[in-house]
Every structure is written in C-alpha cells, then in structure tokens.
TORDOVEX-421784 format. One record per residue (C-alpha): residue in three letters; residue number from 0; x, y, z negated. Coordinates in Angstrom, 1 decimal. Example, Ala and Ser with C-alpha at 12.3 -4.5 7.8 and 13.67 -1.06 7.14 Angstrom:
! TORDOVEX-421784
{rest: ala nr: 0 X: 12.3 Y: -4.5 Z: -7.8}
{rest: ser nr: 1 X: 13.7 Y: -1.1 Z: -7.1}
END
This chain:
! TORDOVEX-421784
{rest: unk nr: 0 X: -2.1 Y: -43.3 Z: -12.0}
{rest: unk nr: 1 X: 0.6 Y: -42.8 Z: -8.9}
{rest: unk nr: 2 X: 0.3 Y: -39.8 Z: -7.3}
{rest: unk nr: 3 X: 2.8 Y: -40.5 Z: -4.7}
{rest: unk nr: 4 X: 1.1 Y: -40.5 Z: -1.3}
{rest: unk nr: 5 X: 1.1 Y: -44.5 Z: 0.3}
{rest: unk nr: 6 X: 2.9 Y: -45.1 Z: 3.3}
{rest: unk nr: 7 X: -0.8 Y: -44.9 Z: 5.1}
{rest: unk nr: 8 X: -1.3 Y: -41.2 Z: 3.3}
{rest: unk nr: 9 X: 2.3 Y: -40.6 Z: 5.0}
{rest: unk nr: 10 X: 1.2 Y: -41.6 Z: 8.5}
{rest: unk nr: 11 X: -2.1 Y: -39.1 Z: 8.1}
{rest: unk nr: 12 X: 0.3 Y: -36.6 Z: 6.8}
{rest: unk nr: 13 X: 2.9 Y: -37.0 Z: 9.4}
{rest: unk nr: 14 X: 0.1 Y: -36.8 Z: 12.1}
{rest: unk nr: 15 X: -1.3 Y: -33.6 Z: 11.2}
{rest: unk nr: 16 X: 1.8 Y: -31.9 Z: 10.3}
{rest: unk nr: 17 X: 2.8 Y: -32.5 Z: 13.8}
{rest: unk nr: 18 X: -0.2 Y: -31.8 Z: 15.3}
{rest: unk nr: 19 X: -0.7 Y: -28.4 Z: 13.4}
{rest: unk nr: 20 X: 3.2 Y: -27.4 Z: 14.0}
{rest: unk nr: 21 X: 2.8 Y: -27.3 Z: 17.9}
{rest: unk nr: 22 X: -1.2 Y: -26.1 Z: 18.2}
{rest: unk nr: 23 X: -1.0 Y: -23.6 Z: 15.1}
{rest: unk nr: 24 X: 2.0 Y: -22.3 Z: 14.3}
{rest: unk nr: 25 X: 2.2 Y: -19.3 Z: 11.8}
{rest: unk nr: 26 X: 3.8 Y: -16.8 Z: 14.8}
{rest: unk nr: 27 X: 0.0 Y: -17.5 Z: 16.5}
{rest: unk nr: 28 X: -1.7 Y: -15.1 Z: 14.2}
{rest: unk nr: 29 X: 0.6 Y: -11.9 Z: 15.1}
{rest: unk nr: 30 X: 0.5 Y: -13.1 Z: 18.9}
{rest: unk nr: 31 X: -3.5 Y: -13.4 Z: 18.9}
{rest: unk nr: 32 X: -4.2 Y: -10.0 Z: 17.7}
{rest: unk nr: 33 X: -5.4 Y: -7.7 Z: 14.6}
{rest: unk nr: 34 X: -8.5 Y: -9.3 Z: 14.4}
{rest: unk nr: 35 X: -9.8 Y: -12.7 Z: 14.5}
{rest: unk nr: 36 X: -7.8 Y: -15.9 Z: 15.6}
{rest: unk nr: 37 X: -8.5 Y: -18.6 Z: 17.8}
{rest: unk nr: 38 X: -8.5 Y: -21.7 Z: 15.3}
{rest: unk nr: 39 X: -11.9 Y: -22.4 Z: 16.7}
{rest: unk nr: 40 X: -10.0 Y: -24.1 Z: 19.7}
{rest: unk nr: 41 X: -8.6 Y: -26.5 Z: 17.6}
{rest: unk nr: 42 X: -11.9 Y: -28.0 Z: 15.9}
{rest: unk nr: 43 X: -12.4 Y: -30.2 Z: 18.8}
{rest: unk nr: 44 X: -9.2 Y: -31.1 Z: 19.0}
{rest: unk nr: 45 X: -9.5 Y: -31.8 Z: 15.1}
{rest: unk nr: 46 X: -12.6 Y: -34.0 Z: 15.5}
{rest: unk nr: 47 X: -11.6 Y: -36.3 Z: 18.5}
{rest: unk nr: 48 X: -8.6 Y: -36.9 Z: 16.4}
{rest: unk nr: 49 X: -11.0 Y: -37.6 Z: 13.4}
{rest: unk nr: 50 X: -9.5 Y: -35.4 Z: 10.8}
{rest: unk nr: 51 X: -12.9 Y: -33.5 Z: 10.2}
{rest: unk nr: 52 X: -14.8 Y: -36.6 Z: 9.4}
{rest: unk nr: 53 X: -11.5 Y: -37.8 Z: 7.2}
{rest: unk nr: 54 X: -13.5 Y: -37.7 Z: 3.8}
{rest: unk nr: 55 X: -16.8 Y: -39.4 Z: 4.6}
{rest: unk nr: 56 X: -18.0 Y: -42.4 Z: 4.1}
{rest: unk nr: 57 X: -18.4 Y: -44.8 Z: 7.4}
{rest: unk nr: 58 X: -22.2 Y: -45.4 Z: 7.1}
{rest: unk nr: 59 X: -22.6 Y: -41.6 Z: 7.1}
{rest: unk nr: 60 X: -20.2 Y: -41.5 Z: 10.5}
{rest: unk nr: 61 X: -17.1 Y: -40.4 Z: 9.3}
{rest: unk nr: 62 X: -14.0 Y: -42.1 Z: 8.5}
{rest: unk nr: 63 X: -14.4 Y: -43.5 Z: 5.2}
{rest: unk nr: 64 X: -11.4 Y: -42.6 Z: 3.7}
{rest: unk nr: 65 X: -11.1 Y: -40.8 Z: -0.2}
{rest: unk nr: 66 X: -11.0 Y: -37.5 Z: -1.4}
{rest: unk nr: 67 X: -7.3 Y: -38.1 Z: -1.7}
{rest: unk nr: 68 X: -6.4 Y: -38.3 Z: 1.7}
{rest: unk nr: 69 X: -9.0 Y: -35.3 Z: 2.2}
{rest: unk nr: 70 X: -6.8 Y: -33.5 Z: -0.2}
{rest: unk nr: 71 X: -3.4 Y: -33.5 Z: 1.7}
{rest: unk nr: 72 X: -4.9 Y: -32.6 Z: 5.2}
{rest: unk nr: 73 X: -6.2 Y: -29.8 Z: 3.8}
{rest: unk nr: 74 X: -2.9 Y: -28.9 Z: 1.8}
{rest: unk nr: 75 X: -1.5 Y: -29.5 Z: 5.5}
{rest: unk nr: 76 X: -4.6 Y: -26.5 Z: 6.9}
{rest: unk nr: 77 X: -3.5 Y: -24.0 Z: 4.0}
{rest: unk nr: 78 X: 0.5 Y: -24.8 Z: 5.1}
{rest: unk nr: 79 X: -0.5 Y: -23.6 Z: 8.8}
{rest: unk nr: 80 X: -2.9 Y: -20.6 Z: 7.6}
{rest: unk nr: 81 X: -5.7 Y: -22.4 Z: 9.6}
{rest: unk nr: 82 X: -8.9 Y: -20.5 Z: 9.3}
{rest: unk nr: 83 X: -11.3 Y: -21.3 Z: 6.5}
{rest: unk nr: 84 X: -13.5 Y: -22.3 Z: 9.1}
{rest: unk nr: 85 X: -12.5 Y: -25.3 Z: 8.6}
{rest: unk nr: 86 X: -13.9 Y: -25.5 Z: 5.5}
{rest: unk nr: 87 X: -17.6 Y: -24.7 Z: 6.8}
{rest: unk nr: 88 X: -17.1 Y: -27.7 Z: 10.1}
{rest: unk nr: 89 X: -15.6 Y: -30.4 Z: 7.2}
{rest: unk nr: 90 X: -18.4 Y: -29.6 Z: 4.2}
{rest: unk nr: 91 X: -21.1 Y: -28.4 Z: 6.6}
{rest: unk nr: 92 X: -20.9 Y: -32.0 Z: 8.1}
{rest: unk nr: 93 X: -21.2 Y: -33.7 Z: 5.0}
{rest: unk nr: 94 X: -24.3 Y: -31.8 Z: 3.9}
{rest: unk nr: 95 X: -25.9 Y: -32.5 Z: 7.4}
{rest: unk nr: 96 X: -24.6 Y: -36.2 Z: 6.7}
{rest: unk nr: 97 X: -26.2 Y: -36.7 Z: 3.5}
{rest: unk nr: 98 X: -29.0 Y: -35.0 Z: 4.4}
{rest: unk nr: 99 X: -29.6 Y: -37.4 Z: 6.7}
{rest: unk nr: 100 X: -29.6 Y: -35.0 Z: 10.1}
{rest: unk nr: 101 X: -27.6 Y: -37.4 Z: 12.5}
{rest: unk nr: 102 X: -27.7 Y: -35.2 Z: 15.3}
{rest: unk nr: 103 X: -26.0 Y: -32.3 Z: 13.5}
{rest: unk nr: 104 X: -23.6 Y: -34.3 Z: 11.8}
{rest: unk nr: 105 X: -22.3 Y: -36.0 Z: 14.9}
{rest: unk nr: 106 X: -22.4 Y: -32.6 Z: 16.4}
{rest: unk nr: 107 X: -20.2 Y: -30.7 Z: 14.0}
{rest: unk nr: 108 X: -17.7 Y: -33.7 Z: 13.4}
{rest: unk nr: 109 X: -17.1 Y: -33.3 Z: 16.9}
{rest: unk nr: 110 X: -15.5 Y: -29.9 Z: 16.1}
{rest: unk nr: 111 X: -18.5 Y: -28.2 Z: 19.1}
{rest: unk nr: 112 X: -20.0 Y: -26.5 Z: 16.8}
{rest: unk nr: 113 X: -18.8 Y: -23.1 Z: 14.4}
{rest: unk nr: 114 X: -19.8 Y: -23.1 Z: 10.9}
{rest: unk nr: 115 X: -19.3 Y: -20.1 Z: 8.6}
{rest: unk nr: 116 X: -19.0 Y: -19.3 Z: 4.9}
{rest: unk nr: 117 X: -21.8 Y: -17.0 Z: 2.8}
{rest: unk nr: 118 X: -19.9 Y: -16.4 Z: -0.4}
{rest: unk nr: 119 X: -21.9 Y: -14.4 Z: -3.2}
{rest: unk nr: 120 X: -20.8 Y: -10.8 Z: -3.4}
{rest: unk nr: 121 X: -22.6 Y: -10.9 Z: -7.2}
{rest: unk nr: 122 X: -22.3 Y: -13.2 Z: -10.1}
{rest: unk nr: 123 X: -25.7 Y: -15.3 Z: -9.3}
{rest: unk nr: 124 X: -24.9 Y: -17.8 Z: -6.9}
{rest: unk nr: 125 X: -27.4 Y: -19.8 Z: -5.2}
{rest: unk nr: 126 X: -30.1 Y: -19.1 Z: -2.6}
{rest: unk nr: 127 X: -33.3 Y: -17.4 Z: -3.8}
{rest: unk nr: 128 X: -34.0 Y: -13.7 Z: -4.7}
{rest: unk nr: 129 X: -31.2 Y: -14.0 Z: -7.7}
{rest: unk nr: 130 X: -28.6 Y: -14.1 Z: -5.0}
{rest: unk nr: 131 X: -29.4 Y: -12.1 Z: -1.7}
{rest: unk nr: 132 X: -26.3 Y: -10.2 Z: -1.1}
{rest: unk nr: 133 X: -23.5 Y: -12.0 Z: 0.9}
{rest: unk nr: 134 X: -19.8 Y: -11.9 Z: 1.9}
{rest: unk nr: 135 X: -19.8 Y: -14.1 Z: 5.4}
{rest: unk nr: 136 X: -16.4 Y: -15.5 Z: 6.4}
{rest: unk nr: 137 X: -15.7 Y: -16.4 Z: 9.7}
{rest: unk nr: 138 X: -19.2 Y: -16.5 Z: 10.7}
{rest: unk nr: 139 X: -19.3 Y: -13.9 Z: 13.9}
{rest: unk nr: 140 X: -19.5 Y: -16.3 Z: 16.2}
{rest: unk nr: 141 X: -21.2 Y: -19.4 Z: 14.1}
{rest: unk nr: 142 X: -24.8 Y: -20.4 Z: 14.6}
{rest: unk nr: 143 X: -24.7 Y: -22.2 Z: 11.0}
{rest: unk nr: 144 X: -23.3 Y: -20.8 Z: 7.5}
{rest: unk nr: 145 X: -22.3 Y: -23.1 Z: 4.7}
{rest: unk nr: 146 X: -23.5 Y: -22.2 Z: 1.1}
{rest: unk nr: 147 X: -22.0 Y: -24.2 Z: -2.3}
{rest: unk nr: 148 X: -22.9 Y: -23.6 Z: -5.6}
{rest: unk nr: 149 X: -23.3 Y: -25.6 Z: -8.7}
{rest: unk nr: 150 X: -26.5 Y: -26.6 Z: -8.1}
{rest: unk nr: 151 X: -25.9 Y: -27.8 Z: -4.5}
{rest: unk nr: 152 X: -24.7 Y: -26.9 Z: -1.1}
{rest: unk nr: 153 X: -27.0 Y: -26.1 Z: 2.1}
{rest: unk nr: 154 X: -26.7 Y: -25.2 Z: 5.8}
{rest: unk nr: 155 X: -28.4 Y: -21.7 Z: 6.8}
{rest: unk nr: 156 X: -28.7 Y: -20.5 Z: 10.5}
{rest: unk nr: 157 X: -27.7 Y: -16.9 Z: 10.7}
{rest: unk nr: 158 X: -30.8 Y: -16.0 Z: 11.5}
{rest: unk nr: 159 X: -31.6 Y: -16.4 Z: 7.7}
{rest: unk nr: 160 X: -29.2 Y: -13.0 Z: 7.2}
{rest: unk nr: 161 X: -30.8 Y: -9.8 Z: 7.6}
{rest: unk nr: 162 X: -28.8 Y: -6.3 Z: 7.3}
{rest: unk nr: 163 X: -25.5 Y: -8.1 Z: 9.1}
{rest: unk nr: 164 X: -22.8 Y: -5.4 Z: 8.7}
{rest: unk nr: 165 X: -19.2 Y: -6.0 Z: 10.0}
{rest: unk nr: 166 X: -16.2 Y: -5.2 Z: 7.6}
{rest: unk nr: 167 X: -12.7 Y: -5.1 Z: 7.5}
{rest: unk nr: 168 X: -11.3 Y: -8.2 Z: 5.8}
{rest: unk nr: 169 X: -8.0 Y: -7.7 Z: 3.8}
{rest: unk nr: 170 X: -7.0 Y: -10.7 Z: 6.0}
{rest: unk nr: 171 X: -7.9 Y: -9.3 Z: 8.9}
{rest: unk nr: 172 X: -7.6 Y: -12.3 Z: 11.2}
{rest: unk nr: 173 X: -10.7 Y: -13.8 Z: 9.3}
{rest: unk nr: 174 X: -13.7 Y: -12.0 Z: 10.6}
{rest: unk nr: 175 X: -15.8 Y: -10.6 Z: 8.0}
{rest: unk nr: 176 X: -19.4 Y: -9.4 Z: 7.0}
{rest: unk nr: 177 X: -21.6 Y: -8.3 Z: 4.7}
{rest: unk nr: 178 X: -25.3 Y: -9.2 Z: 4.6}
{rest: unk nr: 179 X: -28.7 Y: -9.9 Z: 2.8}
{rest: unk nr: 180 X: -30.0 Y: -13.5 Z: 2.7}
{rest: unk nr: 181 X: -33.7 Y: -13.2 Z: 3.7}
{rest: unk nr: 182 X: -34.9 Y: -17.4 Z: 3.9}
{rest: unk nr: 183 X: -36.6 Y: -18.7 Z: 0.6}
{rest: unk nr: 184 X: -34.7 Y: -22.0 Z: 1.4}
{rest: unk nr: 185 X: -31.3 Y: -23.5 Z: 3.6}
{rest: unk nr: 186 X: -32.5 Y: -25.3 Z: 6.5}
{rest: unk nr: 187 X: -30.9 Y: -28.1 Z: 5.1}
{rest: unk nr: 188 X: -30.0 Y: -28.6 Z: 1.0}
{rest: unk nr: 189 X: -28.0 Y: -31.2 Z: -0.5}
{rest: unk nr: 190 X: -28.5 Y: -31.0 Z: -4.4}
{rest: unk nr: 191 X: -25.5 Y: -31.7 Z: -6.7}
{rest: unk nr: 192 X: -26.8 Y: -35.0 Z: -7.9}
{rest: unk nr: 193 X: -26.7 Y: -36.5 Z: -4.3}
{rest: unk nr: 194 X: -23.8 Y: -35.3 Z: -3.7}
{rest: unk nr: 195 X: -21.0 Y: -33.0 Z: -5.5}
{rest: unk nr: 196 X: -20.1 Y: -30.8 Z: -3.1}
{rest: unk nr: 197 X: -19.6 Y: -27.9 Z: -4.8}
{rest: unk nr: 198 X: -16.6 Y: -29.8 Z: -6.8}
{rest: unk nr: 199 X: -15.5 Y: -30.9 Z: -3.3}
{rest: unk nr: 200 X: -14.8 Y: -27.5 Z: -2.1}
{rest: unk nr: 201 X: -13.2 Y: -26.5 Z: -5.1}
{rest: unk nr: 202 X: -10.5 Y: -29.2 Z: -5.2}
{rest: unk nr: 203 X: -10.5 Y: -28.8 Z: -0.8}
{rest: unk nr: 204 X: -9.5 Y: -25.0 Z: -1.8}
{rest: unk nr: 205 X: -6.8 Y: -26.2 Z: -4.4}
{rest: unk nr: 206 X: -5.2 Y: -28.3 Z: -1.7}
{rest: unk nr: 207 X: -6.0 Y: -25.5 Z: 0.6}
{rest: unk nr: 208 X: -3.8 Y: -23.0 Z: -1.7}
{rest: unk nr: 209 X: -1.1 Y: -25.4 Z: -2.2}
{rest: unk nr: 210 X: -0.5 Y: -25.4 Z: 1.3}
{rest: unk nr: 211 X: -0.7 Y: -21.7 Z: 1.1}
{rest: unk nr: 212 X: 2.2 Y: -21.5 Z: -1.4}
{rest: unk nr: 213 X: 4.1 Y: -23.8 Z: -0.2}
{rest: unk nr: 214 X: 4.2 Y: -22.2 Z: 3.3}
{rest: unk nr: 215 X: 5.3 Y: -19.0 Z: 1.8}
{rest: unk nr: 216 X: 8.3 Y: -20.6 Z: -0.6}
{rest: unk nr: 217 X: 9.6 Y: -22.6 Z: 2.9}
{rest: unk nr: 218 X: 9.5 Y: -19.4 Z: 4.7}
{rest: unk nr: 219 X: 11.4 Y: -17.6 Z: 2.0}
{rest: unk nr: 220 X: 14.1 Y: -20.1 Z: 2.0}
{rest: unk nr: 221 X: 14.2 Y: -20.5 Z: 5.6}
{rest: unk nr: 222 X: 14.8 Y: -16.6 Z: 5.2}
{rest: unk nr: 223 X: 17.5 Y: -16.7 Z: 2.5}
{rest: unk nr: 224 X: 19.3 Y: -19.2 Z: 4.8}
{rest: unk nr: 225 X: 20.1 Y: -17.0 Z: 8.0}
{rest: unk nr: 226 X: 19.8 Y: -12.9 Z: 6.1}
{rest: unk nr: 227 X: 23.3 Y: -11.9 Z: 5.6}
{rest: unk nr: 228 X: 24.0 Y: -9.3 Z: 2.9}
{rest: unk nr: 229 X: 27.6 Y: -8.4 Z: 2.0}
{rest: unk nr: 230 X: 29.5 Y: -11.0 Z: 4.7}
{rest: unk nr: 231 X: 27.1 Y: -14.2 Z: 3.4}
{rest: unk nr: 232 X: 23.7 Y: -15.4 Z: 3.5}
{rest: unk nr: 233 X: 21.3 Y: -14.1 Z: 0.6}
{rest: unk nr: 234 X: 20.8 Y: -17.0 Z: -0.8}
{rest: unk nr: 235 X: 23.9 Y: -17.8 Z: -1.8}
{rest: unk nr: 236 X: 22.8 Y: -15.2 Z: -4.5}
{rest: unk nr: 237 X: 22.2 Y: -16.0 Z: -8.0}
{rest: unk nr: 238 X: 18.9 Y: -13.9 Z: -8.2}
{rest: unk nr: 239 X: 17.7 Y: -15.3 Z: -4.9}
{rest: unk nr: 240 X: 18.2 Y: -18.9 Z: -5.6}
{rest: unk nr: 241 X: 16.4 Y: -18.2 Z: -9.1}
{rest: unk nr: 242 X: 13.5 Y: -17.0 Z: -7.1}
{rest: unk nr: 243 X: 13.4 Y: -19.5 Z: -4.8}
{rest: unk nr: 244 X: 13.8 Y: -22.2 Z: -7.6}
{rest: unk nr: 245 X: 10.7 Y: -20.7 Z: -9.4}
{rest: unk nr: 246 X: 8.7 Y: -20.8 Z: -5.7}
{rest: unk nr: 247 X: 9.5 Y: -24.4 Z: -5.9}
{rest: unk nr: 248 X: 8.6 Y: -25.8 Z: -9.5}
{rest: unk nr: 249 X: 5.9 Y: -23.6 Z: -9.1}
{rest: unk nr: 250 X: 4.2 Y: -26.0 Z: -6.0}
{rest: unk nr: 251 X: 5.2 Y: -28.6 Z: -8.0}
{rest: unk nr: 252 X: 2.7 Y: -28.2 Z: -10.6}
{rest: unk nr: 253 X: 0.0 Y: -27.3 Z: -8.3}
{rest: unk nr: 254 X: 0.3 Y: -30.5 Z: -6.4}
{rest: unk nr: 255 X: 0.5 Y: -32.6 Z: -9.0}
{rest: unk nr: 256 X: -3.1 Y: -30.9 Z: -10.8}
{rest: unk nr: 257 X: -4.6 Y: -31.1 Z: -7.1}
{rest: unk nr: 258 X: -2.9 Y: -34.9 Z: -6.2}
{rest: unk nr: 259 X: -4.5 Y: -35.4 Z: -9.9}
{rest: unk nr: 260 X: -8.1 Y: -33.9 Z: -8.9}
{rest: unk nr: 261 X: -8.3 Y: -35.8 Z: -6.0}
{rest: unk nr: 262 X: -7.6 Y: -39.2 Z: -7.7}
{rest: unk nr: 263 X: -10.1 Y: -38.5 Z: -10.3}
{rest: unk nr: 264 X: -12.9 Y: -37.3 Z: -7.8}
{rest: unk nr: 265 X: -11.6 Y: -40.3 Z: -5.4}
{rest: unk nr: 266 X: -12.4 Y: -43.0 Z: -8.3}
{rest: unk nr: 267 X: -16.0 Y: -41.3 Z: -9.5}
{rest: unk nr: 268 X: -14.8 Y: -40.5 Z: -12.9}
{rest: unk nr: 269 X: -17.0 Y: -38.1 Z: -15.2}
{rest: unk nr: 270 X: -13.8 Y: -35.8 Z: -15.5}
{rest: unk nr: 271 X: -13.9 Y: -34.7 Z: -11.5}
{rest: unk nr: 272 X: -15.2 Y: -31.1 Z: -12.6}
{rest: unk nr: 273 X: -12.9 Y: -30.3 Z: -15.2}
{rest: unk nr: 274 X: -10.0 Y: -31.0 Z: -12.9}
{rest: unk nr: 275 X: -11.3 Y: -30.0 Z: -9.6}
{rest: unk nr: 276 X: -11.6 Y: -26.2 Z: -11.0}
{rest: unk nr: 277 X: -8.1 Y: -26.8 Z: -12.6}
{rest: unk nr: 278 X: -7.1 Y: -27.3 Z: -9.2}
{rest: unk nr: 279 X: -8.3 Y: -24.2 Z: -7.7}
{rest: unk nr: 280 X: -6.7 Y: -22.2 Z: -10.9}
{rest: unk nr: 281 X: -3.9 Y: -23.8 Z: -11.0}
{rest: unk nr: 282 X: -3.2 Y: -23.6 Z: -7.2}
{rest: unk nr: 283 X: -4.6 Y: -20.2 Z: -6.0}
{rest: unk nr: 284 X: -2.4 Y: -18.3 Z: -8.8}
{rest: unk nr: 285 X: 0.6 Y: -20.0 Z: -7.6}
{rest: unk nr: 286 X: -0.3 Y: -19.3 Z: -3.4}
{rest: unk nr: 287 X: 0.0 Y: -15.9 Z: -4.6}
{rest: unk nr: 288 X: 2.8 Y: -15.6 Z: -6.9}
{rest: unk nr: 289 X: 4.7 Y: -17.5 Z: -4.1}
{rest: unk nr: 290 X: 3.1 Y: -15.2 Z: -1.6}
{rest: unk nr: 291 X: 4.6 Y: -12.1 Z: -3.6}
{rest: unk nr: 292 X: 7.8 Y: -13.6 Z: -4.0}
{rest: unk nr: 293 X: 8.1 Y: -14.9 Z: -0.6}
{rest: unk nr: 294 X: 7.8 Y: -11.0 Z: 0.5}
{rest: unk nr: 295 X: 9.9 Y: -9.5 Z: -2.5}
{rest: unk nr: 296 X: 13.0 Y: -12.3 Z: -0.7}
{rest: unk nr: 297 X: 12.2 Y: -11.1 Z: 2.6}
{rest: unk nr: 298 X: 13.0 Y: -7.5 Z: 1.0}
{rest: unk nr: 299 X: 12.1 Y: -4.4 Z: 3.3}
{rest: unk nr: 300 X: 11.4 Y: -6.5 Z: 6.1}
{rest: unk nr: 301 X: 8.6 Y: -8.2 Z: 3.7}
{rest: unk nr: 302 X: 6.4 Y: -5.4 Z: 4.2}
{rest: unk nr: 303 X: 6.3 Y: -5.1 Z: 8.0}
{rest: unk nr: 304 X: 3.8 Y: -6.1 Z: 10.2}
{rest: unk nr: 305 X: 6.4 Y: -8.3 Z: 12.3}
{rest: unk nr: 306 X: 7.0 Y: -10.2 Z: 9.0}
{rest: unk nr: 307 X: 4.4 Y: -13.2 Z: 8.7}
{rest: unk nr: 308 X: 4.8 Y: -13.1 Z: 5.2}
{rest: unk nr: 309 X: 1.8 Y: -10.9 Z: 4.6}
{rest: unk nr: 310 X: -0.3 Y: -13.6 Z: 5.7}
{rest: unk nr: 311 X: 0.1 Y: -16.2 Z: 3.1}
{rest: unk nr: 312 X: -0.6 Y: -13.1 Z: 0.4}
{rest: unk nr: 313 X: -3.5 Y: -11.9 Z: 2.3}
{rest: unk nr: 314 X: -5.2 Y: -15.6 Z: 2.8}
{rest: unk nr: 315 X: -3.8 Y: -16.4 Z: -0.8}
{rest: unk nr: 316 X: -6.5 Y: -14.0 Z: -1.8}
{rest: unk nr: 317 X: -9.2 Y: -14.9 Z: -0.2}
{rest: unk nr: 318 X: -8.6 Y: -18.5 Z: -1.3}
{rest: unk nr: 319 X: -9.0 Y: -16.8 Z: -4.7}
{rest: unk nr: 320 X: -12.3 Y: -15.4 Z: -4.2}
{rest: unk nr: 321 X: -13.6 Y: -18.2 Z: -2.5}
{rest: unk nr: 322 X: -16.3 Y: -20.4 Z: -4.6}
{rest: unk nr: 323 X: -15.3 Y: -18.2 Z: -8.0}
{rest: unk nr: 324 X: -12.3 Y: -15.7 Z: -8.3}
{rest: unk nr: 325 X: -9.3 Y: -17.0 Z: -11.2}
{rest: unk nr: 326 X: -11.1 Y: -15.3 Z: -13.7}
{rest: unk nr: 327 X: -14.6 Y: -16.8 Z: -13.3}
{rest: unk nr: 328 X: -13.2 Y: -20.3 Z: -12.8}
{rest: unk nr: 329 X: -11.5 Y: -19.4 Z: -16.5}
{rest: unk nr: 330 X: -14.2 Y: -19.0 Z: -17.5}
{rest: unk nr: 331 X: -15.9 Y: -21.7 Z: -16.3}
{rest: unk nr: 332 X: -13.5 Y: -24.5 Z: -17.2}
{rest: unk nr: 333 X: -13.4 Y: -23.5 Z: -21.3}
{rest: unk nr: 334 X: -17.3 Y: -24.5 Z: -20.9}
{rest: unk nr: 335 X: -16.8 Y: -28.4 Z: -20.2}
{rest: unk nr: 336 X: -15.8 Y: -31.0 Z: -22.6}
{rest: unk nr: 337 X: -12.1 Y: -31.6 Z: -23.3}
{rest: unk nr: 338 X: -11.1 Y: -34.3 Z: -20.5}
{rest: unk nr: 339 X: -9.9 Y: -38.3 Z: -21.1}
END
C-alpha cells in the first residue's frame, strides 16, 4: 500500500494550501476578535471551488473522489485552524445526500448554508431520551446541527434544542453552547449500514489534528529560526533542536496511521473502524503534545495573547473531545478484533 500522495493528490493539496494561506491565515483569528471567527465566509468560496463535495460520490452530486483525498484537505483545515464548521457543511451534506434530500444537499455543498455540531456532554450518545444533554459547536448562527454516533448520523434544526445556554469555549473563537435535545427523531437520519459516517468523522478529525500538529511544530521552528538568545538564533540549541525533532517524528506517525485510515476506508475494507479511531488517537495526542511544545519553544512569549500558539493547544482539545475524548476512543478500539 503507498501512502505517498499521487501527483493528482499533490495538485488538490497545492490548491487548497494556497487558497487557505491567503483567505485564512493563523494571524486572522487574533485580528477578528475574542469571540467567534469569520470562517463562515469561506464556505462558499470552499463549495464553488468544490472542496466541500471532495469525498462524495458523483451520482450523489459531489465530486467523486476517495476518502483519501478527503483526508489531506482536511489535514490542510486543521493546518489553517479553520473552524470545525466545516465539519458540520462536509458530513451534513453527505447525510442530506444519502438521505436522498437533493435540495439540501445541493444547498449545503454550495457552502450557503451553516451547519453546526451537537456533541454529547454524557456517555450515551445518540438521539432519544438516553442522550438529551448537548455541547453545540459553532452552531449560533446555524439553522441545522449535525449529530454522529455509532449507530448513525442525522441532521436536526435548532429548533429541536430546548434550554439553549451560551458558554465560554476554552477556544474561544468557536462559539459554544449548552442545550437539551427535545425531537424524538433528526429531521433527517442516515443509519450506519447505509453509510459509515460516524467512522468518516473520526478519520476527518484525525486528519483534522494532524494539520493541527503540524501547524504548531512549523510555527515553532519558524520561531527557533529568527529568536536570538546569547548572540544566535535558539535553535541552534541542542535542547531546541531536540524538541523540535520530536514535533517532527511525532507528525510523522500521525500521518502515516491517518494516510493508512484513509486508504483502508477508501478501498471498503472490514478493518476501516479499527483504524479510523487509531487515527483520531493517534493524531489528537500528538496536536497537543506538539501544541505544548510549540508554546514551551516559544518560551515566555508562548503564553501571551499576541502569541498564536495558544490556538493550536486550545483547538487541539476540542479535536479531542470531539466524537469521543482519548480515553473513550481507548477504550473503544481494545473492543474490535485484532486487524489484517
């Protein structure tokens, strides 16, 4: 199995990269404000460009391309810190395509339309009276929220929350809020043997964190390069090269488990679960080690509001909670069958 990227997977890359570098650079988030950012903007932008239908199949209107080329936009969106938002246009789409709702799909691909993100605040997961109480990402402005579990993922208007209370967010450019899911049932539901969604997301948020950490080790060594300490810059020091090296291997490892995941989900193969949560394991812990460490090179400076270091650690962690923190995904994984 090569998990080199083709020289088509290059092009995609290339495009996006340069796309997200002028529209969404890192410096956008301190400039917007405390609260909220206004990634929103580029979800049309996104769409006419095609990148939101990147991962499904033509004869349900997207693009028809695999879950491996899926993979490395999204390690592109964690890169850039663009909202998980995008998360709730990208899979929201895909339940409204397989659920066979034309008009909604064709609607959200075209970035016009927010989707947010209802994330369990218990153990139970699901809709149903098991499950009521809800963390909502990003969903403020949204008309639609996007729920995943393992049984399925579905589309709820936010109408369908009752007792909406707005919170602080740790990363407080992603709105957040807490609520109590009232509807017996999603507006629209796509169950896990139509379509594996919930796997999806999980290896989407692996990519998502590789991005994440790999942001954070380039901005550390971009750092090290140009912060002088005794007459030379501080990375001509053994303990910051060590640190840097370890940021590095590190990303390594988690692109290769998500390049891996994506290949495997990309070819249909009964092992897509096992190594989509490896992903996300593999690839959240190491977006926040590299997070940490990206602050501790920075040293001081690291922990200042003027540094954009704190946002890789701050998304890093949402990314974690997201779908199943590290230590329910451990869980999780010892469950399934030992892997091919």
């Amino acid at each position: 199995m090569d998990l080199l990227p083709s020289d088509d997977q290059t092009q995609i890359v290339d495009t996006i990269k340069s796309f997200l570098a002028g529209e969404a650079p890192v410096d956008r988030l301190r400039e917007h404000g405390a609260i909220g950012n206004p990634d929103a903007a580029l979800w049309p932008k996104l769409g006419e460009l095609g990148f939101l239908g990147l991962g499904l199949a033509e004869e349900l209107g997207g693009i028809g391309l695999s879950a491996s080329e899926e993979m490395l936009v999204f390690r592109e969106f964690g890169y850039h810190l663009v909202s998980i938002g995008i998360f709730g246009i990208v899979l929201g789409a895909r339940v409204a395509a397989v659920a066979g709702d034309d008009a909604l799909r064709d609607e959200l691909l075209t970035g016009a339309r927010r989707v947010g993100i209802a994330n369990p605040r218990g153990a139970a997961a699901g809709p149903g009276p098991d499950a009521q109480d809800y963390h909502l990402f990003e969903a403020a402005d949204a008309s639609l929220v996007l729920l995943v579990d393992e049984q399925g993922a579905g589309l709820l208007a936010r109408e369908d929350f009752v007792d909406i209370e707005s919170v602080h967010s740790t990363d407080s450019v992603l709105t957040l809020e807490r609520a109590r899911l009232a509807a017996d049932k999603p507006r629209l539901w796509v169950a896990r043997s139509a379509d594996n969604i919930h796997s999806r997301a999980l290896m989407l948020l692996g990519a998502y964190a590789v991005g994440l950490g790999e942001g954070a080790r380039d901005m550390a060594v971009d750092y090290a390069k140009i912060r002088e300490q005794f007459g030379k810059p501080i990375g001509a020091f053994q303990a910051i090269k060590h640190i840097c090296a370890d940021m590095a291997m590190r990303s390594e490892a988690a692109l290769c488990q998500a390049s891996f995941a994506s290949l495997v989900m990309a070819d249909g193969l009964p092992d897509t679960d096992f190594h989509a949560v490896a992903s996300k394991i593999v690839a959240t812990e190491v977006a926040m080690k590299n997070a940490a460490a990206n602050i501790q090179v920075h040293g001081a400076f690291g922990f200042t509001s003027e540094a954009n270091a704190h946002h890789y650690l701050k998304r890093a962690h949402v990314a974690d909670l997201l779908w199943g923190s590290l230590r329910e995904q451990r869980e999780r994984i010892l469950t399934f069958p030992t892997p091919a």
